[in-house]
N, C-alpha and C positions, 0 to 999 in steps of 0.2 A: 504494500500500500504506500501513494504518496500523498505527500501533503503540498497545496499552492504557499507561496509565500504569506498569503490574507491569512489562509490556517492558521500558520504555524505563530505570525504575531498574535494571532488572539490566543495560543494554546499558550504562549511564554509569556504573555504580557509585555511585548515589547512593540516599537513602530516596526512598520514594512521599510522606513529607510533606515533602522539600524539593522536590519535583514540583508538589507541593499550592500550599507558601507562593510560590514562583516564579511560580505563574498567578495566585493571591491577590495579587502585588503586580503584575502588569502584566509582564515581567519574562520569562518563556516561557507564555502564552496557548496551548494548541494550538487546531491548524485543527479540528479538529472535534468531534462527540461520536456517541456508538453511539444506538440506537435508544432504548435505557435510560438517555441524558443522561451517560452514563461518557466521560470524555476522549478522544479520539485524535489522536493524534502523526503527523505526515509525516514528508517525509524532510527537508523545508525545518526543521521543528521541531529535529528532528534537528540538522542543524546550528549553528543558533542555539542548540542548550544546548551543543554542544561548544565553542564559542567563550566561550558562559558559563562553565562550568568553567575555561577556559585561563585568565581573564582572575581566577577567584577563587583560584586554584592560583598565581598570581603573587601574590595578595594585594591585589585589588582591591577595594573595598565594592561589596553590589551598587547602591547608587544612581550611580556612577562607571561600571559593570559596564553600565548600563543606557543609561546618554548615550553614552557609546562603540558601544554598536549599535545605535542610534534615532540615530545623527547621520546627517542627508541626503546630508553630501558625502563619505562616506565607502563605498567601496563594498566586496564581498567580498577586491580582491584587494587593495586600502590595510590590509584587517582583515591578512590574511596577510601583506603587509610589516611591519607592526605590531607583529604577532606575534614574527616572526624578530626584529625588533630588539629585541625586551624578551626572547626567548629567547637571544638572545647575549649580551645580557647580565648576565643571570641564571647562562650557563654560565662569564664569565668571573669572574664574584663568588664561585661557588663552587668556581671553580678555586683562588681566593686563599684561599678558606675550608680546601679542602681540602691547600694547603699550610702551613696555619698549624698544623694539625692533624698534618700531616707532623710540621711542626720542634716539636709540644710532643709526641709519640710518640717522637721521636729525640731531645729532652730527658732525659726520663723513661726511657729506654734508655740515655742516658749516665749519668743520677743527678744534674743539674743541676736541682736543687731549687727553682726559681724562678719566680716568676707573671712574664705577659710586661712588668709592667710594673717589676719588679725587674732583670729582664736588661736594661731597657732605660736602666735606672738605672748597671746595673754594668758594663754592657759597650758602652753607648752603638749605634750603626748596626753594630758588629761581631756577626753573627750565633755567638753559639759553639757552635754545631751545623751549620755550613756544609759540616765536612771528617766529621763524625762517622762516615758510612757507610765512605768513604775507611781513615779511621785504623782502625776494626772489620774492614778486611779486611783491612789492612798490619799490624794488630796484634792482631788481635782472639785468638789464641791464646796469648796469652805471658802472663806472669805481669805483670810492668807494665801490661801492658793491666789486666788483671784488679782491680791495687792501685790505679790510678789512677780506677777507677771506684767502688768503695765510698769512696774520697776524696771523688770527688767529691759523691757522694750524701749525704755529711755535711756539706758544706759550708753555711753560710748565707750571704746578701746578703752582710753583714758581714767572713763567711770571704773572699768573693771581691773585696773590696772592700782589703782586706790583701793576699791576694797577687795581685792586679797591681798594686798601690802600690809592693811588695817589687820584684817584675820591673820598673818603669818606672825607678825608684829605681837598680837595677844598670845600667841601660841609660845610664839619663845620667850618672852616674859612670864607664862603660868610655868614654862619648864625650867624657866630658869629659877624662879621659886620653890617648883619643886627638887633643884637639885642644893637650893642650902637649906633643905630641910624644913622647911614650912610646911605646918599643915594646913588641908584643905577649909579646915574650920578658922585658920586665920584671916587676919582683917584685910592684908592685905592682897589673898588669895581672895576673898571674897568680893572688893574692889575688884580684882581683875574678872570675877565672873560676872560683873554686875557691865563692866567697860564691855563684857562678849555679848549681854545681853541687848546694849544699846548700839551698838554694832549691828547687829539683827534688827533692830527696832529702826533704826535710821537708813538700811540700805536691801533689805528685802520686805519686809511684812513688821505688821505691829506688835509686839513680841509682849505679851504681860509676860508675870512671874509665875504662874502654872502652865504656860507653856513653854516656857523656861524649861523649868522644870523634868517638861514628858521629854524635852528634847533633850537635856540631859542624859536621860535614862537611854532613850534612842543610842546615843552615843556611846551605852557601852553594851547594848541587847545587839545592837546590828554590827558584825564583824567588819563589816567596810565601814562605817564609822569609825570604831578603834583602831582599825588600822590605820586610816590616814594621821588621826592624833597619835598616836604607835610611833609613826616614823618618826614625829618630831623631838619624842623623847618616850622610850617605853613606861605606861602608864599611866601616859597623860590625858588617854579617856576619859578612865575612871578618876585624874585627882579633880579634873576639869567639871565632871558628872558633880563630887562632891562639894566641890567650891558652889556650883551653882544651885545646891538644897540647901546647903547652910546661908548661901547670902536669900534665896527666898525665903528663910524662916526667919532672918533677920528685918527684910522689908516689910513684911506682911505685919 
């Protein structure tokens, strides 16, 4: 069986003059012609434009496109291993594409204003959109949820560039207290939970002293919690957790 030119672009989806320039350059020739000198298509034709297509749909040129199936040692089923491996790889390139596109969708859902080369500025290998879906369904109805997001959607580089200066800043001072021996029931340990508290109050959500509090506790029940406090001096979770129940029992 053959096929006219008109066929075969409507079986491949392509025009009748990229059919044209294809035989024009050597490139897909079909086997035959009609009584009237009009082209005809096989089924071997056939496959050799399908294999054209796969290899320009990858983004091949066609003189590339061309050596690749005029090469002698390469036979149908080397083309089909060929294939699969530039196909799996292309699936897993846009897997990575389409997680990047994920996290700047769940950016721009949180209000974190930043090109990826800003985040990458201000928050180094820490992804701040890792926990985002997490946090929207542990919190996504509450009013803190709610205020911490138009926060954060006004923030600039800058903004974020300050407050985790401010947080790092509390961190090595509660650890640095905890290393001359202070304890967390002291005044000045409880000053520093009370500076973490308004830290929070000023630059995410409106922070009373019971929620204070439960975030405390958060910080030594959730392992990614303590561990980030962890690194900055082992500990300082939990002396952090205690500073800030002794300075609410003191406020209240």
């Amino acid at each position: 069986m053959s096929y006219s030119v008109g066929q075969v672009a409507g079986f491949a989806g392509v025009t009748v003059r990229t059919l044209h320039h294809y035989d024009e350059i050597g490139l897909l020739s079909p086997s035959g012609r009609s009584n009237a000198g009009h082209r005809r298509y096989d089924d071997a034709d056939l496959d050799r434009l399908q294999r054209i297509l796969f290899y320009r749909e990858l983004g091949f040129p066609l003189d590339e496109v061309a050596v690749l199936l005029d090469d002698p040692e390469t036979d149908p089923r080397e083309h089909l291993r060929r294939q699969h491996a530039l196909l799996t790889d292309r699936i897993d390139r846009l897997q990575q594409m389409a997680q990047a596109v994920e996290h700047a969708m769940e950016a721009k859902k949180m209000g974190i204003n930043l090109t990826p080369e800003e985040k990458f500025e201000v928050f180094g290998n820490f992804d701040p959109d890792q926990y985002a879906a997490e946090a929207e369904q542990r919190w996504g109805g509450t009013d803190a949820y709610a205020e911490s997001q138009r926060r954060a959607a006004a923030c600039t580089k800058e903004d974020w560039k300050r407050i985790l200066a401010e947080a790092d800043g509390i961190n090595r001072r509660l650890a640095a207290l905890m290393d001359s021996g202070a304890a967390a029931e002291s005044e000045e340990a409880m000053d520093l939970a009370e500076e973490h508290r308004g830290w929070i109050d000023g630059n995410c959500y409106t922070c009373s002293y019971e929620m204070h509090t439960n975030l405390g506790e958060m910080y030594v029940a959730d392992e990614r919690f303590t561990a980030t406090y962890d690194a900055v001096r082992p500990g300082l979770g939990v002396f952090l957790r205690d500073a800030i129940m002794a300075n609410a029992v003191r406020k209240v």
